[in-house]
C-alpha positions as CSV (number, residue, x, y, z in Angstrom):
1,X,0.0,0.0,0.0
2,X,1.0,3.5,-0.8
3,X,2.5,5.6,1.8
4,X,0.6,8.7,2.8
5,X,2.5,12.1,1.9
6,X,2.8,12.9,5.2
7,X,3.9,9.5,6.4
8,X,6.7,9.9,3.3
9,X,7.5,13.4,5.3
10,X,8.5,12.1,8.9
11,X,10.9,9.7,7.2
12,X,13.9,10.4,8.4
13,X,16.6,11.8,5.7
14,X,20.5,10.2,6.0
15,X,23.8,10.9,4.9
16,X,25.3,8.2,3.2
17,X,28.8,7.0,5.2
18,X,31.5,7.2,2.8
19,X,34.5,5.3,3.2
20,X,37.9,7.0,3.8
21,X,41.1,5.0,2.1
22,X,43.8,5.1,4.7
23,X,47.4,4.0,4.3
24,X,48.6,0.3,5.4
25,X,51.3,0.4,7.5
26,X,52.9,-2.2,10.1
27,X,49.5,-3.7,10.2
28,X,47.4,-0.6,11.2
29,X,45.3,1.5,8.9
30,X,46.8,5.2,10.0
31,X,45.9,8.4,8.1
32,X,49.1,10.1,6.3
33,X,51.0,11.9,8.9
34,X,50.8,15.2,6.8
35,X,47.1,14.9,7.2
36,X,46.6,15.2,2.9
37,X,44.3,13.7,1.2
38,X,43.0,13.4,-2.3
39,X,40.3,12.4,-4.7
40,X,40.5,9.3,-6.8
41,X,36.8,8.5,-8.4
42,X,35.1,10.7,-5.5
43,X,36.6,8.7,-2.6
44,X,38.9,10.3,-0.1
45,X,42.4,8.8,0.1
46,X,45.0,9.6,2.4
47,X,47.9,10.9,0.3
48,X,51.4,9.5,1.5
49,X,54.3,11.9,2.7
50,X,57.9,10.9,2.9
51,X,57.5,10.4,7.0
52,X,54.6,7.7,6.0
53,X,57.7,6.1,3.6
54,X,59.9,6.2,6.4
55,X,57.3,4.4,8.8
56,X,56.2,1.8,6.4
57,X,60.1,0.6,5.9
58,X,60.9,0.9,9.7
59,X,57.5,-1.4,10.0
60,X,58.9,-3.9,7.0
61,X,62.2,-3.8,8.5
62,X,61.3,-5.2,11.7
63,X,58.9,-7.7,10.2
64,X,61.7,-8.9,7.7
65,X,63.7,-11.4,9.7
66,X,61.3,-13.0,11.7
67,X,59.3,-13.7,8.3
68,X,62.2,-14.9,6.6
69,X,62.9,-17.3,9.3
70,X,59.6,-18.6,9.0
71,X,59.3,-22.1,6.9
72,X,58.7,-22.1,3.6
73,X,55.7,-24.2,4.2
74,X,54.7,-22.0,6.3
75,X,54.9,-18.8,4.0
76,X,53.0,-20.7,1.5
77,X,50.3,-21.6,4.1
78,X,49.7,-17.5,4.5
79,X,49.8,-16.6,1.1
80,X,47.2,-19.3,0.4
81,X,44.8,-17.9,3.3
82,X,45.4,-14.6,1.3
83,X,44.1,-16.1,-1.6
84,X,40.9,-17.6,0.6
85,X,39.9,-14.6,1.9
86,X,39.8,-12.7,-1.4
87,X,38.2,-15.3,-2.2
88,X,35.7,-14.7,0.5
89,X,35.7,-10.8,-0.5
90,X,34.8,-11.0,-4.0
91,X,32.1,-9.4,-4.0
92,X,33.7,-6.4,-2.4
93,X,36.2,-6.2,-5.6
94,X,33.7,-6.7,-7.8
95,X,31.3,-3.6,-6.7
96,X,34.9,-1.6,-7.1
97,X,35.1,-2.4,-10.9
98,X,37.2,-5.1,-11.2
99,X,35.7,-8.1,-13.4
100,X,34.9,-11.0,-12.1
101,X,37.3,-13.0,-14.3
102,X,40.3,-10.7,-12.7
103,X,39.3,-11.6,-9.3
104,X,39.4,-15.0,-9.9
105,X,42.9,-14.6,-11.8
106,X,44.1,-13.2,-8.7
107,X,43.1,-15.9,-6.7
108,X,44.7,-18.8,-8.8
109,X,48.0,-16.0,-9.0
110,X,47.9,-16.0,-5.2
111,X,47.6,-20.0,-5.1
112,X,49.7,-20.7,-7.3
113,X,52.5,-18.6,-5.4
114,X,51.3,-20.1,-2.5
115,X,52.3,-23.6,-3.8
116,X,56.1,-22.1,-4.9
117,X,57.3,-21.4,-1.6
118,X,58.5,-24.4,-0.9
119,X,59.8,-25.4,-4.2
120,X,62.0,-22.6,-5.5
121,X,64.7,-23.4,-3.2
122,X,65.1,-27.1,-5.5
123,X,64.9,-25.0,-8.2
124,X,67.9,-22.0,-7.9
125,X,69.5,-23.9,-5.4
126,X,72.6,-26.1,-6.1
127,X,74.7,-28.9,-4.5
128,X,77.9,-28.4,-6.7
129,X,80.6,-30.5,-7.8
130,X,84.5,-28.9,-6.3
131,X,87.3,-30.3,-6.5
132,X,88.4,-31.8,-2.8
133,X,86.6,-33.4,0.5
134,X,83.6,-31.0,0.6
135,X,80.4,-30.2,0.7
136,X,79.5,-26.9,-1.9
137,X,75.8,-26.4,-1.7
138,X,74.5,-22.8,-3.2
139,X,71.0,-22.0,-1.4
140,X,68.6,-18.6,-2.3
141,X,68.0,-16.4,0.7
142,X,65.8,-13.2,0.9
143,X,67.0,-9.7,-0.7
144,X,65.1,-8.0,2.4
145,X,63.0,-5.0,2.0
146,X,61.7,-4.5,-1.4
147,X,60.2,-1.0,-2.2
148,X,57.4,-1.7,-5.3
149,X,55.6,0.3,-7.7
150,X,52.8,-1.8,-7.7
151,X,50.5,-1.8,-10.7
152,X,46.5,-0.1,-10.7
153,X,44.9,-3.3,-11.3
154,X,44.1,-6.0,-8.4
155,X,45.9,-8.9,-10.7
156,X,48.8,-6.8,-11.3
157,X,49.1,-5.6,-7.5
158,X,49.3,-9.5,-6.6
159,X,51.7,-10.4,-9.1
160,X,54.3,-8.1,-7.7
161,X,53.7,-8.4,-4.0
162,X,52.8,-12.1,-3.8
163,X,56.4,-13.3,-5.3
164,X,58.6,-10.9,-3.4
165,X,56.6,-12.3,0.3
166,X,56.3,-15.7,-0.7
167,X,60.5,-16.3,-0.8
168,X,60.8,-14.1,2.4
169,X,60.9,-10.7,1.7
170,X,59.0,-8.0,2.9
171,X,57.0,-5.3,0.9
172,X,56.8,-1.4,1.1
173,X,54.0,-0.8,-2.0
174,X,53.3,2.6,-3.7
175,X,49.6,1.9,-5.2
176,X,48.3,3.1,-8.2
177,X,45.0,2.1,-7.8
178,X,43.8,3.1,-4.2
179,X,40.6,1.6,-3.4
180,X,41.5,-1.4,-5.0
181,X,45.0,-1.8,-2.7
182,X,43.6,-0.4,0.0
183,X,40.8,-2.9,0.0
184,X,43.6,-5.7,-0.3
185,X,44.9,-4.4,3.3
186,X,41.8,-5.1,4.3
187,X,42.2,-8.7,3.6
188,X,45.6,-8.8,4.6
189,X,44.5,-7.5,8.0
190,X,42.2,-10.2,8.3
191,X,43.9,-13.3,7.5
192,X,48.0,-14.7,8.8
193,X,49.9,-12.3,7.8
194,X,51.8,-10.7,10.1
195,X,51.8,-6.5,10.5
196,X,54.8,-5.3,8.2
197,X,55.6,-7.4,6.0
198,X,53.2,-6.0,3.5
199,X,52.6,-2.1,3.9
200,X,50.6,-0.2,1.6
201,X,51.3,3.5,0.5
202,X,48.7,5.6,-1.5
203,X,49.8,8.7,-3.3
204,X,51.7,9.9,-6.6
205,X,54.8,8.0,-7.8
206,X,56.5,11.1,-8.6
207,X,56.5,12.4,-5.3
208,X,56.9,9.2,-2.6
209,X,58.7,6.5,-5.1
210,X,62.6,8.6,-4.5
211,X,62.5,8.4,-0.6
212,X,62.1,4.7,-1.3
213,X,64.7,4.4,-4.0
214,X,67.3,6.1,-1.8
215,X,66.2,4.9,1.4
216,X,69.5,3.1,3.1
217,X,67.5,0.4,4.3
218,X,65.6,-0.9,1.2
219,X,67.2,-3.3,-0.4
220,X,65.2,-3.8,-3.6
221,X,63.1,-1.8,-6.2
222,X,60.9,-3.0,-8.3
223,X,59.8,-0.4,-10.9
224,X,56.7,-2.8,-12.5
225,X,54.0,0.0,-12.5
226,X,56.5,3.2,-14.0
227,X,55.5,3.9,-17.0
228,X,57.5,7.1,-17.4
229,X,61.0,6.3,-18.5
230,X,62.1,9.6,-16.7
231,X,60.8,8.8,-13.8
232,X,62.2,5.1,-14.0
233,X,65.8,6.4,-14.7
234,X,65.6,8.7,-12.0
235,X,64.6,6.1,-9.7
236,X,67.3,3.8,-10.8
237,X,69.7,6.5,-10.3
238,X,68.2,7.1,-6.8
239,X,68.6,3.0,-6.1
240,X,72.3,3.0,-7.1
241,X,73.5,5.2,-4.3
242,X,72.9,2.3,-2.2
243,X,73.3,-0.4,-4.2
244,X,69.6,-2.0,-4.5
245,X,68.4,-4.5,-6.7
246,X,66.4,-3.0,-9.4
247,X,63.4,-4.8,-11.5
248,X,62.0,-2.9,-14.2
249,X,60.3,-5.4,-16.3
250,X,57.7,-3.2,-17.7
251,X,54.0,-2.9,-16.4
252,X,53.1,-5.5,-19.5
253,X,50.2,-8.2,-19.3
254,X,49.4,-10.1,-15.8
255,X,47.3,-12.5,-17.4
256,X,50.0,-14.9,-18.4
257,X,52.2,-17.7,-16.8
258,X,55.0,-15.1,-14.8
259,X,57.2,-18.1,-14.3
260,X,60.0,-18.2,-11.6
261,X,61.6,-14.5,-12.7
262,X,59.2,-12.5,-10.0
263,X,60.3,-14.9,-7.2
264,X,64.0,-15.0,-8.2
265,X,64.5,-11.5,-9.0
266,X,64.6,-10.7,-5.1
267,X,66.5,-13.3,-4.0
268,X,70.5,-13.9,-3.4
269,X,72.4,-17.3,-3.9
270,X,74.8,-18.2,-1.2
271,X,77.4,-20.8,-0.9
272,X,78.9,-22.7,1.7
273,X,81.5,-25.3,1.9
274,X,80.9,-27.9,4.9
275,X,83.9,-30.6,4.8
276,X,82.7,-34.4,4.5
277,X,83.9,-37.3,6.6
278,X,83.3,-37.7,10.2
């Protein structure tokens, strides 16, 4: 039955709650110490200083080696709750644009890093033939911190974070696509894995990508989502001064088999000689 026009005049009128996109850092969802924001599509998002960069390494640094001592199993066990819990959020990334089929692409990316982590060591690893009554055996170990220029999209944003965690790394991210990213914390929050070793930025390449390329204490770059060859020469430039490891592969197609060259790019061989005998 109709309402009455005076019935449809004591209804009471709302504001609609609109979410504020905050920055990712050491576990905690803090606004950007500068107090900036900016608009991407109408939402609010806090926009990253350099004193945010500083906090979200200082987080990632202390996350680092307790993460890389974890198992490798173990590693692989969190990425694949990851991968459950988007899985359990879809519908959240779908109602931000991102197709169905991309959420799902994510997913298997996330899964099938999950089931890497304790493989890639039988992989670039080595047991090497010297010359004497030894042992030689080469084994991959963690870069440490990796700063990343992580791609808009939610398929690209996994492809660059998931390899560099799942082999014992942690992450400092600059995101291009905000609500997306932010919305990945969320998950992030919610499932194993522990505060720092993902953080998430939000703000402009141009302006928070050189504190992270000539921070002492990152150790790696990855310049995926820079399409400006300017930018990504300046940043390379910025990385040298303190001798990072640099990936610039392009921002390309996600939608492919990445094979082992995300995982291995952040990782260093070392040998050891043990003697045999008794």
């Amino acid at each position: 039955m109709p309402k009455s026009p005076k019935a449809a005049l004591k209804e009471p009128t709302r504001l609609s709650v609109r979410k504020t996109y905050k920055l990712y850092i050491g576990g905690s969802f803090p606004r950007s110490e500068s107090g900036r924001t900016y608009l991407v599509d109408g939402d609010n998002v806090a926009l990253a200083s350099r004193k945010d960069a500083r906090d979200a390494v200082v987080a990632a640094r202390a996350a680092q080696p307790k993460w890389a001592a974890a198992t490798a199993y173990n590693r692989g066990q969190v990425v694949y709750r990851i991968a459950e819990m988007v899985e359990a959020r879809r519908a959240e990334f779908t109602a931000l644009g991102v197709p169905a089929d991309e959420v799902t692409a994510a997913i298997d990316r996330l899964v099938w890093y999950a089931g890497w982590s304790d493989k890639i060591a039988q992989v670039t690893g080595s047991a090497n033939p010297v010359a004497g009554p030894y042992f030689n055996l080469s084994s991959p170990e963690p870069t440490g911190v990796i700063g990343v220029i992580a791609p808009p999209s939610l398929l690209g944003l996994v492809s660059v974070v998931a390899p560099a965690i799942v082999t014992g790394n942690t992450v400092v991210a600059l995101a291009a696509g905000p609500q997306v990213a932010v919305t990945l914390a969320e998950v992030l929050a919610t499932s194993d894995v522990p505060g720092g070793v993902v953080n998430i930025l939000t703000g402009h390449a141009a302006e928070t990508a050189p504190w992270l390329a000539s921070h002492d204490d990152v150790n790696g770059l990855d310049l995926t989502a820079v399409d400006d060859a300017e930018l990504a020469t300046e940043l390379e430039r910025a990385a040298a001064g303190t001798l990072k490891r640099v990936r610039r592969p392009g921002s390309g197609d996600f939608t492919g088999d990445p094979g082992t060259a995300p995982m291995t790019a952040f990782l260093e061989t070392k040998t050891v000689w043990h003697p045999k005998g008794f």
